[in-house]
N, C-alpha and C positions, 0 to 999 in steps of 0.2 A: 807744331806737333802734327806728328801724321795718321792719320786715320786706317785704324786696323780693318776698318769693315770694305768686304771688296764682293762682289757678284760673283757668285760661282757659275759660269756660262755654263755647265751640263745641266744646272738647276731650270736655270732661263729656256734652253729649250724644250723642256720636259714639261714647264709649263708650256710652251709653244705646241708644243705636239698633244696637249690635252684638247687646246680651243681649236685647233685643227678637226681635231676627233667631234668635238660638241656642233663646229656647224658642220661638219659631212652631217651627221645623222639629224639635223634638223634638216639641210635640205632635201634629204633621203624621207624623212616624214612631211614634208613638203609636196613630194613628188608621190607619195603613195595616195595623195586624195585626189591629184590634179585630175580635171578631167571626170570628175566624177558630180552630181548634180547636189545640188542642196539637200534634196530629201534623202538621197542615198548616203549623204553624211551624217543625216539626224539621226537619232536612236535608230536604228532598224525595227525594232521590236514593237514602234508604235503605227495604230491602223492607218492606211492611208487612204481609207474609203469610210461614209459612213455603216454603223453596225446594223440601222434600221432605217429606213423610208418609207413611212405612208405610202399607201399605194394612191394612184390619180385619180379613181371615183371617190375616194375616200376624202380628200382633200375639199374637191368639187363640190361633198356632201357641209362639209363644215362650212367651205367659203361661202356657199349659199346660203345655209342656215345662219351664219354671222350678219347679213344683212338685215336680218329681222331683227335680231338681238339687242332689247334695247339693256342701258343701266337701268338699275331699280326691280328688275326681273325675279323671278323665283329660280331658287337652283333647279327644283323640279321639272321646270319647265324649259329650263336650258338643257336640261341632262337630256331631255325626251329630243329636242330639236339637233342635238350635236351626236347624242350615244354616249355609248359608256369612256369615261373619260381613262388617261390613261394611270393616271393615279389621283386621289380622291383622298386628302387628309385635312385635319382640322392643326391649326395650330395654337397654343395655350401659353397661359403664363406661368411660373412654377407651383404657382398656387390652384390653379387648374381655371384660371379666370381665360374667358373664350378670347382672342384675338384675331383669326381670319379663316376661315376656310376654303381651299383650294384646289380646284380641276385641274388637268394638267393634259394638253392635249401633245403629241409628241408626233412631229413632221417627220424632223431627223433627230436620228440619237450616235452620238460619237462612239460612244463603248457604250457596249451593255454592262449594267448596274452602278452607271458611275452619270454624275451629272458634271456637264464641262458647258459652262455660262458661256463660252466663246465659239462653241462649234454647233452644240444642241441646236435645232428648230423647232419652237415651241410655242402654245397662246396657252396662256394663264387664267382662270378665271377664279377673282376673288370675291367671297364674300362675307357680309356681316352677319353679327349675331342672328338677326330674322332671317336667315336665309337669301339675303337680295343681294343680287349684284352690285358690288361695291366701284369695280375695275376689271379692267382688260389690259393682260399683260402679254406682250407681243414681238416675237423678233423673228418671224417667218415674212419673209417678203409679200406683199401687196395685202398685209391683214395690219393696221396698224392699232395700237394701243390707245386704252379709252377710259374716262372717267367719269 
């Protein structure tokens, strides 16, 4: 018995001429990045600098004053040795039970009003219900973190 089914070659190259067409315009989008760097491939619309930097006395004044700073301390007495921090909030439980209170001192800030845990430069200072230094949270170079 002979088989009625047969390949219609204008079909076959028509698909031919589609994957022809699919890789032209991938190497065509291949070739519009070439030569072009990592960052100018990323988003463009993101910063490529920090938004904020501590000025260098200002840094000086902290890093000095941390060397005195022990744990166990009053917040009052850190607030006076460092300055005004640069955010200052208490954090609670739903029920409004006290859990930690915290300084926020800020080196570098990636974008303003957004916190990014991977780029910010920051020391933390936590404390307990009595106001005492509990911890020092730290990811600015040469200030290391403490308990």
């Amino acid at each position: 018995m002979l088989s009625t089914n047969t390949i219609n070659p204008g079909a076959m190259c028509l698909t031919m001429k589609h994957w022809k067409m699919i890789g032209l315009l991938c190497c065509l989008l291949g070739a519009a990045g070439y030569g072009r760097s990592d960052a100018e491939t990323m988003n463009e619309s993101q910063p490529m600098n920090y938004y904020f930097e501590m000025d260098a006395a200002r840094q000086v004044q902290i890093r000095s004053a941390l060397q005195h700073i022990k744990i166990g301390e009053k917040q009052q007495r850190i607030m006076v040795a460092l300055g005004k921090p640069d955010y200052d909030h208490s954090l609670t439980t739903k029920d409004g039970e006290f859990i930690v209170r915290v300084l926020t001192y800020y080196f570098k800030r990636w974008e303003k009003g957004m916190v990014n845990e991977n780029k910010d430069k920051r020391v933390l200072f936590e404390f307990d219900a009595n106001d005492k230094l509990d911890r020092i949270v730290s990811n600015v170079d040469g200030i290391p973190s403490r308990k």
